[in-house]
N, C-alpha and C positions, 0 to 999 in steps of 0.2 A: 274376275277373270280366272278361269281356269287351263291350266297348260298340258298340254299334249306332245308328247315326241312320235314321232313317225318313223317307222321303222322298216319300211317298205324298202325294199332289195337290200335290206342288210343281210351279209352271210349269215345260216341260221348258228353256226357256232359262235357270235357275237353277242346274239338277243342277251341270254344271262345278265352277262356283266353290264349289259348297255342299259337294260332295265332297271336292275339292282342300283346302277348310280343315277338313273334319272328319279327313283323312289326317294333315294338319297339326302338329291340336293333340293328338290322341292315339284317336280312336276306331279300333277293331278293325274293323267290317264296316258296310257297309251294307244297308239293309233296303227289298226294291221289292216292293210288292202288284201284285197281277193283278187287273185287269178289263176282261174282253173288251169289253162291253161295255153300254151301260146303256141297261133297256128300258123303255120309257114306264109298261108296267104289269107288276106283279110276281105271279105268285102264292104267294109265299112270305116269308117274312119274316126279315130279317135276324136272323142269330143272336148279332153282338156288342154290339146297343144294346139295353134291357131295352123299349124300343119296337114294338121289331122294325122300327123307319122305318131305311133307308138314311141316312146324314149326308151325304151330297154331294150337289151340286146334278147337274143328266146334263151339263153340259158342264165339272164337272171333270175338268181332264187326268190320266189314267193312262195312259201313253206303258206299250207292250208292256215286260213285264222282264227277258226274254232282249237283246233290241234295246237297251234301256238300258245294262247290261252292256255291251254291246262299246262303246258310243261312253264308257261313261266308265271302261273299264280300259283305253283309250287314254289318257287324260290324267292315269293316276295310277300309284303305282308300288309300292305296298303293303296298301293297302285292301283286305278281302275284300270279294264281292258277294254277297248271301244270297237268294232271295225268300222273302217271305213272305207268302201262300203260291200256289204254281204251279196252278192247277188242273187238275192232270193227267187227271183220267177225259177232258177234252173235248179232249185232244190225243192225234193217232196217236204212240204211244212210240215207235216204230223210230225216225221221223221227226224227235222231238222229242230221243232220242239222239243223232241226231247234231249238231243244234242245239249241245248241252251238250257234247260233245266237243270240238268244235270252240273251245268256248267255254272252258272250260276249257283249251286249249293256245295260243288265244292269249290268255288274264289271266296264264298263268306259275298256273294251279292257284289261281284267288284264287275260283273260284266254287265255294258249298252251294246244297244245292237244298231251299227246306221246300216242301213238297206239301203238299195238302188235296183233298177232294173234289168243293167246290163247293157252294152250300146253292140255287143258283138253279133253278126248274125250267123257266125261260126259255131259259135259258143252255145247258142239254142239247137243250131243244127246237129252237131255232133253229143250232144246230153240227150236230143229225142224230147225237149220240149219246144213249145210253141212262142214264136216270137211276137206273132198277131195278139196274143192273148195275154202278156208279160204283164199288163198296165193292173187288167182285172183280175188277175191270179194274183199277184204282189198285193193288192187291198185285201184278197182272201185272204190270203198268206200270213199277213198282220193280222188277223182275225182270230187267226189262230193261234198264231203266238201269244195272244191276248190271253186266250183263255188257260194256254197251260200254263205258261209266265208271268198271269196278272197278279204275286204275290198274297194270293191265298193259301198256299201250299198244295199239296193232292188235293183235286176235288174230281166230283163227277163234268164230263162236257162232255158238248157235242157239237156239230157242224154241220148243215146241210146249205153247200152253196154251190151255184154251178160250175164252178170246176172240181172241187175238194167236196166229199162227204162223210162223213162218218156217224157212228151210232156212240151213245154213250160209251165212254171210256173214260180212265183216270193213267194220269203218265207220273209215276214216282220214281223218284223223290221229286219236286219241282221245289219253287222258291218262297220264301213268306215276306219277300219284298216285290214288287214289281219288276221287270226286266223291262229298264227305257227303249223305246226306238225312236232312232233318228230318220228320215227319211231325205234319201240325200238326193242332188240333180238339179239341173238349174234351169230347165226346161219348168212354159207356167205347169205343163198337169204335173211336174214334180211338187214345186210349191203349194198346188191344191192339195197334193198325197197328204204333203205334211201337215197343212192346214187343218184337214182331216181326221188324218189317224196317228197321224207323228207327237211323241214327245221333243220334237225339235226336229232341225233340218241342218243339213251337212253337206256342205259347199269345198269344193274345191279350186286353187289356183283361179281367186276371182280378184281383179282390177278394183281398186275401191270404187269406182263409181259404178262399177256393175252389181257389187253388192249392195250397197247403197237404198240401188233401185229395187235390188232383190228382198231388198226387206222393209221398203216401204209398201210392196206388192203382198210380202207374206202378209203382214198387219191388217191388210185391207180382205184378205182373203181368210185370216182367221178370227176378225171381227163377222163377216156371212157368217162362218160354222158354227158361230156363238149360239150354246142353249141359252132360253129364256131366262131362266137364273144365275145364268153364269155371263162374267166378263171374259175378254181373251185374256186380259192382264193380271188377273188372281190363277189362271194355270201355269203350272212352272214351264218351260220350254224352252227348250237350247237352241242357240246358234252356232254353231261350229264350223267354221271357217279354216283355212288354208289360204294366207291375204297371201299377195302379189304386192314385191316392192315394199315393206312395211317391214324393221327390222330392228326395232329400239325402243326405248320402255315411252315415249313422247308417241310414236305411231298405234302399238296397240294401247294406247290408255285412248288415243281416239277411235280406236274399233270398240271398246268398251262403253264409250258413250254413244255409238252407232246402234247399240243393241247386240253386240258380240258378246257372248257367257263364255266359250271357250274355243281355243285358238289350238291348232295342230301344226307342226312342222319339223322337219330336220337340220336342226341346228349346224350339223359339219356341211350341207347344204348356202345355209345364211351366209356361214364364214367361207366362202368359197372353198369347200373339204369335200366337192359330190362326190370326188374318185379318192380319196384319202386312206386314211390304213387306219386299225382299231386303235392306235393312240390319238389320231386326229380326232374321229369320232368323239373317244372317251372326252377329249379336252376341249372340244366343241360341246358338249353339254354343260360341263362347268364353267364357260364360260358366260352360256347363254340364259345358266340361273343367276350367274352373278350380278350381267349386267341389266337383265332383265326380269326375269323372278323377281328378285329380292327387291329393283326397285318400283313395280310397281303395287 
């Protein structure tokens, strides 16, 4: 299992420290949400609270999580950086390639990327992209990510798809490891996405029996995608989760045998710290390596 901290609506003057000891005491990756940004009225309703209400107030900070990245794979030296998740249909992919290039070569290869498609219809409206078309732009999108991220370093590529086109081009520096995606959503055409084109899939605030089901469905769904020389079970692929209810080294060793690789969450959250001050936080990490990290 690999461990994840989440760091969504922490003050950005916190990330540092908060990173720097979750490298510390043992956490694998960190975990940064995307929100462009937040609009007085919504037409649409949140898909991870059974309310469908948004939980943040508009002036909690969600600092960009490409931008986050750089300023704190500067001050660390092991840590991966994940999003979760990117909302790619409302970003130009060339552009946001080489963002992640880039990015990827200066962490030393320490950044995944989970995608999603966005559930806002505010958020396509005021960006000037299209909401009808989010599902087949994000396949393109990962297409292209592919090719400038796929751990060849600079090379020549090109794209001609119906929504994105381009002529040969080379985007330097890029990476000489591959840059993972995750493809996150719990919707089935998410599950197909990931089936698809994902190095894994990236689940939020899911009830175990709804994941449960969610990954006997991905199984089934990425045994179809299966080339003829290939198994699904000799590719490597992540599950990454955010469980509900589940908060002790006995509950994730059984997401571990469910087929969970790695787990994400905020510890001063766990210990009931959601509204806490940076010593809560600080001491909600070390607690949650001690009694959890370490034993399992």
């Amino acid at each position: 299992m690999r461990w994840g901290m989440s760091v969504a609506m922490v003050p950005p003057e916190e990330l540092a420290g908060l990173v720097r000891l979750a490298e510390q005491v043992g956490f694998d990756f960190v975990s940064l949400p995307d929100s462009v940004f937040y609009p007085q009225h919504v037409s649409g309703g949140y898909p991870f609270a059974p309310d469908g209400k948004r939980m943040w107030a508009p002036e909690t900070p969600m600092p960009d999580p490409l931008v986050t990245v750089a300023a704190l794979a500067a001050v660390t030296t092991r840590i991966r950086f994940q999003t979760n998740v990117l909302k790619l249909p409302l970003r130009a992919p060339l552009l946001l390639a080489k963002q992640v290039a880039t990015l990827a070569v200066l962490s030393d290869d320490r950044l995944s990327l989970g995608v999603g498609v966005s559930w806002m219809p505010e958020e396509f409206r005021f960006t000037r992209t299209d909401m009808r078309t989010r599902g087949a732009r994000t396949d393109e999108a990962i297409e292209i990510l592919r090719l400038v991220c796929g751990g060849s370093g600079p090379a020549w590529v090109e794209h001609h798809g119906r929504h994105y086109d381009f002529d040969r081009l080379m985007v330097s520096p890029a990476p000489a490891r591959p840059v993972s995606i995750l493809v996150g959503g719990h919707s089935d055409a998410a599950l197909r996405r990931a089936a698809r084109l994902g190095d894994g899939w990236v689940a939020a605030n899911v009830p175990l029996a709804e994941l449960e089901a969610a990954l006997d469905r991905l199984a089934e769904l990425r045994r179809a995608e299966q080339r003829p020389e290939d198994r699904p079970e000799d590719r490597p692929f992540s599950v990454c989760v955010a469980p509900v209810g589940i908060g002790d080294a006995d509950g994730f060793r059984h997401l571990e045998s469910a087929g969970v690789t790695d787990v994400y969450l905020a510890p001063w959250r766990l210990y009931g710290h959601a509204h806490g001050d940076r010593a809560a936080r600080l001491e909600s990490v070390r607690r949650f390596a001690a009694e959890v990290i370490d034993r399992c």
